[in-house]
C-alpha positions, -999 to 999 in steps of 0.1 A, spaced: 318 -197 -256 333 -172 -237 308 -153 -228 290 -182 -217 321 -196 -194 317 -158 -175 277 -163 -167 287 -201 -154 310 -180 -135 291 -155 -122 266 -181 -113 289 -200 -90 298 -169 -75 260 -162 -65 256 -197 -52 287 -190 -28 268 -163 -17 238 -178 -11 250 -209 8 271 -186 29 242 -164 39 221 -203 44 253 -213 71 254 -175 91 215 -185 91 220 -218 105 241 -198 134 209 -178 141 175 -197 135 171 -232 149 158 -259 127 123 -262 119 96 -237 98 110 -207 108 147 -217 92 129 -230 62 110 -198 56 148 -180 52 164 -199 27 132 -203 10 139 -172 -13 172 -187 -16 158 -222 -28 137 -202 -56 167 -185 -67 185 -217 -71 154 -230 -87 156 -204 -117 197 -195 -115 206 -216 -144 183 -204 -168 212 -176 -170 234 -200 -188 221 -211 -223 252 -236 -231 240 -273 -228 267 -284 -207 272 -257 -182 233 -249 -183 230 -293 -175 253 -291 -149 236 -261 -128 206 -273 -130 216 -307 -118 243 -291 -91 223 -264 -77 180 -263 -90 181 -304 -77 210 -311 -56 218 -282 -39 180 -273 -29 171 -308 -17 199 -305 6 189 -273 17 155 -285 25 168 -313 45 189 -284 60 164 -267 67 149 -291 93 182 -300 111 187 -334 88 211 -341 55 248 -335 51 251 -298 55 243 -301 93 261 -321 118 269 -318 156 294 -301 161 287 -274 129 312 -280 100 331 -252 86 319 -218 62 342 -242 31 324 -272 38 291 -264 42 295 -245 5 315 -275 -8 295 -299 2 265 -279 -8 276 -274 -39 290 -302 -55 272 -336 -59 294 -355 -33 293 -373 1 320 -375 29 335 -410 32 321 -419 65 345 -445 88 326 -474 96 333 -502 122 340 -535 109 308 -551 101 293 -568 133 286 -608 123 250 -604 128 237 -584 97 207 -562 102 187 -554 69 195 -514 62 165 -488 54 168 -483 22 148 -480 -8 162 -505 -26 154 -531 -1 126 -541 17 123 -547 55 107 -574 61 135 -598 55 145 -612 95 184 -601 102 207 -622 82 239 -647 97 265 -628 77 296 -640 65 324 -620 73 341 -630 37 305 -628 19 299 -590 13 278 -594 -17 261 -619 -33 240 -599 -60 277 -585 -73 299 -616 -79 323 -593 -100 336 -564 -77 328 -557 -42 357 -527 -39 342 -507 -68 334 -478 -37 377 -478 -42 377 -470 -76 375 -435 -81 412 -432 -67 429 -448 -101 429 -418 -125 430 -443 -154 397 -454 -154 386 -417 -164 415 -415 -188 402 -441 -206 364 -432 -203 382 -399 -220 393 -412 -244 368 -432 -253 345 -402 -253 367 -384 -276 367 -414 -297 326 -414 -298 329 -375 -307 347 -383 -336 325 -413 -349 292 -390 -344 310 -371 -376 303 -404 -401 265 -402 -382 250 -401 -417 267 -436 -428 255 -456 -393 221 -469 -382 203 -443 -360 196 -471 -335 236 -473 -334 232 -439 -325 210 -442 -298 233 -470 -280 267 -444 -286 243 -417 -269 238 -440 -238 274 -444 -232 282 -409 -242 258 -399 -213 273 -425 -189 310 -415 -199 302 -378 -201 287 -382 -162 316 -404 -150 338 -375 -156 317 -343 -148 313 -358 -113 348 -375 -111 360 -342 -115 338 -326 -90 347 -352 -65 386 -348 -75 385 -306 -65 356 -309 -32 384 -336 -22 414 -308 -24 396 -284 -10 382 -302 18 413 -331 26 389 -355 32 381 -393 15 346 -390 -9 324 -418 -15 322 -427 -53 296 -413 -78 290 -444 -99 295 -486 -87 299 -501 -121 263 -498 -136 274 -526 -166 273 -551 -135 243 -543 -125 222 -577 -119 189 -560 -111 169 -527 -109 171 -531 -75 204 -535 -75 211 -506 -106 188 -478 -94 201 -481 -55 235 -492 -53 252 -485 -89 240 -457 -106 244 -418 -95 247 -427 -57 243 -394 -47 213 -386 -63 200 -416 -45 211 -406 -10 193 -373 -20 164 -387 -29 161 -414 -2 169 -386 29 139 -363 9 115 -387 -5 116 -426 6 120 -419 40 94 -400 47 71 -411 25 71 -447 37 68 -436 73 38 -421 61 25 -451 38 30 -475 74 -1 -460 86 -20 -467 59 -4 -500 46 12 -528 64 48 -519 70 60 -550 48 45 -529 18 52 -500 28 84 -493 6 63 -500 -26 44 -465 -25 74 -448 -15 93 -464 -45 71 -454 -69 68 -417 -51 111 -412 -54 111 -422 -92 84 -400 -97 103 -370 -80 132 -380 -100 115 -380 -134 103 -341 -126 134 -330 -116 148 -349 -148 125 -323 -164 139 -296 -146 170 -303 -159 157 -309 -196 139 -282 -196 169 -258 -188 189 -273 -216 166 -269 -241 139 -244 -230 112 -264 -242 75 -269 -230 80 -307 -218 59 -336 -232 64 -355 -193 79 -388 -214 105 -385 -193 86 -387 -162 70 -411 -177 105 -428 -182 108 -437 -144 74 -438 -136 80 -470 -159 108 -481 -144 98 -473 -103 67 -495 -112 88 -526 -128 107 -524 -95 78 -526 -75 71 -555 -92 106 -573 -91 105 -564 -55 73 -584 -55 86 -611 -72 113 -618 -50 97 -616 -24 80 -648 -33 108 -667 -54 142 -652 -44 144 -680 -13 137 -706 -43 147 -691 -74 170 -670 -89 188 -659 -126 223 -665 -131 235 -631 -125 247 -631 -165 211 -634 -175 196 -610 -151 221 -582 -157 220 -587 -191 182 -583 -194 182 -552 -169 206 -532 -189 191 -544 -219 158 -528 -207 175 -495 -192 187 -492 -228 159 -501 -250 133 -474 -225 157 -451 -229 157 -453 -271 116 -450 -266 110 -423 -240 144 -408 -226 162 -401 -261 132 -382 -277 137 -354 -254 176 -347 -263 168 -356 -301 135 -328 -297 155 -298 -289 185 -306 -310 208 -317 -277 234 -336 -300 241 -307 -325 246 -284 -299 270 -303 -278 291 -308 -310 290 -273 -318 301 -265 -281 328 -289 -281 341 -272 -315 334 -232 -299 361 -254 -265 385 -263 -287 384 -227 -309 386 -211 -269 414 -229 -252 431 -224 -291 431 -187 -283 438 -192 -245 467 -207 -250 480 -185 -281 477 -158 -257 497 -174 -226 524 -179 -256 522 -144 -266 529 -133 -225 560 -157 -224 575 -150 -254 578 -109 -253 
């Protein structure tokens, strides 16, 4: 484990390189091809860096930091657009901050004016005439929590998710006397807790080192009352800033001149999920070196087209009709979870992903054992 602690080391240390040589570029070529043809070898190294690191866990999180993240950013970069540039520049610590950790500056916002205009986004559709707001009516689709953005400032929410992951650790050891469905369901809130506190983390040292407020990574996914509302506004927000600044945006300007502008988000929704599902392999494939089988591409494919259609669908009923909120989030989580037993699991289950997590957690505990035996031995001569 130790060995693989110093290549996740000497990893980070080449990606501080390479987005300080991206922000003395930014200082000498303007915005367009030209800027894009210098940080392209930069955006291939990035691309093939974590393939250095063969633990699960560090190996996941580079490839989701730095081959996805980080280089999406960089193209947006590249053409002037995204949160690495701004007007004026931001600082050397920033830009590498910001470009390397999954986060997003809390931005201040004026009160919200009383006449509501429908946002570009692609989890809703434009052609929805601007609303008579409510001042005291945020949110209908979340009648649980409308602070939730607020959340990732009480430390014991984590502590709990903690320990409820260390909990779930433990049961995994009695595997052989519970149902292999049972399994499956611990592994989906073992991903979802494991996540929480990765990027919580993240957040907690890019907000020490940069003194500023960070907008939260998750927005309770288990109130989730839609796809719509699951995929855009709850789960992994900044992977769905990334991906609307990269890939809705500009595909849907380019499906208005084909389409009428009213359907014009549909092809663009289907486009983003299907970005997301390869760079899902990306990441897959970097934890497990394994020729990929593209299920779970298929994975959103599936779930960009049932959005499309729920889009549809209320399009045509949501003035009229609507699930009690209990029902509908009930039946989207419920189909989050039972997709991800037939086409997302497979792939961790294929190259062995719970085994080795296990046996990394044990080769942790075995380091920091001898870590700390050693900071003993210091004090006590």
């Amino acid at each position: 484990m130790e060995g693989e602690i110093n290549k996740f080391i000497e990893v980070w240390i080449s990606v501080f390189v390479c987005l300080s040589y991206c922000y003395a570029i930014s200082h000498i070529v303007s915005k367009g091809l030209i800027r894009l043809l210098c940080i392209l070898p930069i955006l291939c190294v990035f691309l093939f860096l974590p393939l250095y690191i063969h633990s699960i866990h560090l190996g996941s999180i580079s490839a989701f930091f730095i081959s996805w993240l980080a280089n999406f950013k960089l193209l947006l970069f590249a053409f002037g657009q995204g949160p690495l540039c701004s007007d004026p520049s931001i600082s050397l610590g920033r830009f590498v901050s910001v470009g390397c950790f999954p986060i997003k500056i809390q931005q201040k916002t004026p009160p919200k004016p009383f006449i509501q205009i429908p946002s570009d986004t692609p989890n809703q559709t434009d052609s929805s005439p601007p609303i008579m707001s409510n001042p005291n009516d945020h949110n209908k689709e979340n009648p649980i929590s409308n602070k939730s953005e607020d959340s990732h400032v009480f430390p014991i929410k984590h502590a709990v998710i903690g320990i409820l992951l260390a909990i779930m650790i433990r049961v995994y050891g009695y595997s052989e006397h519970i149902h292999p469905k049972v399994i499956l369901l611990l592994y989906c809130f073992h991903i979802y807790f494991l996540l929480e506190i990765i990027l919580a983390e993240a957040t907690a040292l890019a907000q020490a080192l940069l003194g500023v407020e960070l907008e939260p990574q998750f927005n309770e996914p288990y109130f989730t009352t839609s796809l719509q509302d699951f995929w855009g506004r709850r789960w992994n927000l900044m992977v769905t800033n990334i991906l609307r600044m990269t890939v809705y945006n500009p595909t849907r300007h380019a499906a208005t001149s084909v389409i009428r502008r009213k359907w014009a988000p549909l092809p663009a929704i289907l486009t983003t999920f299907l970005v997301s599902g390869l760079m899902h392999e990306l990441v897959f494939y970097c934890m497990g070196r394994l020729r990929p089988t593209w299920e779970v591409t298929w994975f959103f494919i599936l779930h960009g087209g049932c959005l499309m259609v729920e889009i549809v669908l209320k399009k045509f009923f949501s003035s009229r009709w609507r699930l009690p909120w209990l029902i509908s989030g009930s039946l989207t989580v419920g189909f989050v979870i039972v997709t991800s037993f037939w086409l997302f699991f497979p792939q961790f289950l294929r190259f062995k992903a719970d085994e080795r997590a296990f046996q990394e957690y044990a080769a942790l505990g075995e380091f920091w054992k001898n870590v700390t035996r050693r900071i003993l031995q210091v004090f006590l001569r």
